[in-house]
C-alpha positions in Angstrom: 0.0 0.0 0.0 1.6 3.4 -0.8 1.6 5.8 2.1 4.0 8.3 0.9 2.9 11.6 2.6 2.4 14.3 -0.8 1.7 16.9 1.7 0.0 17.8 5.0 -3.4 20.1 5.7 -4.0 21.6 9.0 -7.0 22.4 10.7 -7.4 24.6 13.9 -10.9 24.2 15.2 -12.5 26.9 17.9 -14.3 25.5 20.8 -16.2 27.9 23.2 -17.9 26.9 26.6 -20.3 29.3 27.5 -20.8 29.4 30.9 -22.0 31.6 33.9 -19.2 34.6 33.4 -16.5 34.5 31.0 -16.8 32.2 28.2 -13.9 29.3 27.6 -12.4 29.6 24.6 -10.1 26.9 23.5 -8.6 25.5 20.1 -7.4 22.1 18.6 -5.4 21.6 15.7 -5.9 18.7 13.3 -3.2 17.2 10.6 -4.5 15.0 7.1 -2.5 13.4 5.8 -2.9 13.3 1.8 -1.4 10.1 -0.4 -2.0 9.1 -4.1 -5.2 7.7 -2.9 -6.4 8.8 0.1 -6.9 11.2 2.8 -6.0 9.9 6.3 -5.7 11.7 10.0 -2.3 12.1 10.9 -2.9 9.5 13.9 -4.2 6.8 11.3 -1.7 7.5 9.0 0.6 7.3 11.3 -0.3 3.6 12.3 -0.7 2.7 8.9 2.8 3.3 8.6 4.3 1.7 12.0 2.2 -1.7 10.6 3.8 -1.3 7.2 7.5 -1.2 9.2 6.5 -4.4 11.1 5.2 -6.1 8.2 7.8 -5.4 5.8 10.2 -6.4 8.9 12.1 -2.8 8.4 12.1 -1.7 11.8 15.9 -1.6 11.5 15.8 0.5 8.7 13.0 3.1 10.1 14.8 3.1 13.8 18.2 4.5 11.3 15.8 6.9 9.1 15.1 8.5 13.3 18.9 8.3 14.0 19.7 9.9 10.7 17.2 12.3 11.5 18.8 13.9 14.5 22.4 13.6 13.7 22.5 14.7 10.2 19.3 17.3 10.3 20.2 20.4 11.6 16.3 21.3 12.3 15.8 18.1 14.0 16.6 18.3 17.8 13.9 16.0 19.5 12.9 12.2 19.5 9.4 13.6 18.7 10.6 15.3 15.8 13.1 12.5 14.5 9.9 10.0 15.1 7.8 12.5 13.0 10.1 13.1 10.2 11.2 9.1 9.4 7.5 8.3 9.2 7.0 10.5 6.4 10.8 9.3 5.4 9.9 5.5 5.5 6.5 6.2 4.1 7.9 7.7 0.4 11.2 4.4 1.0 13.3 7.4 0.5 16.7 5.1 1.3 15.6 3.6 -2.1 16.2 6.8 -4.4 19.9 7.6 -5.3 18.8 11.3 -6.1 17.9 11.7 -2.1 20.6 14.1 -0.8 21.4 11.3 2.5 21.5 8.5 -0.2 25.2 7.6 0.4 25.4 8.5 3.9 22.4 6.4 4.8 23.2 3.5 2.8 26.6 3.0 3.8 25.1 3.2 7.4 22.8 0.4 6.8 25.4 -1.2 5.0 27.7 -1.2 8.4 25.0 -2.2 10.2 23.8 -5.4 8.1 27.8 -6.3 8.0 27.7 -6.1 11.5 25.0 -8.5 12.3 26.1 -11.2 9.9 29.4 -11.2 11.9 27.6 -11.4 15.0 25.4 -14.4 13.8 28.5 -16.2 12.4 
């Protein structure tokens, strides 16, 4: 199923409580999430994509997309926003396309990092 995140539309919704004085006035903000085919909430989106990782058995690779994230991303400087930004990362398989600017970087990472658990197994 493609999930790959074309772009984002946000929603601020107004809620107001009247009561006996002042009235309570408070917002929410909502994300959708827009593919090729459909529009999701960010949330269901977002599980969409976690199941993909587990079924595709790329955990490994989406846990690198967050670690590549915060070292190599200069506006990257929380978990939360590493988390964030490898979703929409794993959803388009950006490790896949040689004209992404990390392509090298990131491949010889997961290179390392597949070398490294053969030798372990052996």
């Amino acid at each position: 199923m493609n999930l790959r995140c074309k772009y984002t539309i946000g929603r601020s919704e107004r809620h107001v409580e009247i009561g006996a004085g002042k009235d309570k006035v408070t917002h929410t903000y909502h994300t959708t999430v827009v593919t090729d085919h459909k529009y999701y909430d960010y949330d269901v989106w977002k599980d969409k994509v976690l199941q993909q990782v587990k079924v595709k058995l790329e955990t490994d690779i989406f846990n690198r997309l967050k670690k590549y994230s915060l070292d190599y991303l200069a506006w990257i400087n929380t978990e939360e926003e590493a988390h964030k930004y490898a979703l929409d990362l794993y959803s388009c398989r950006i490790w896949e396309n040689k004209n992404w600017v990390g392509y090298e970087v990131f491949n010889q990472l997961l290179s390392k990092s597949e070398l490294t658990e053969q030798i372990s197994l052996i």
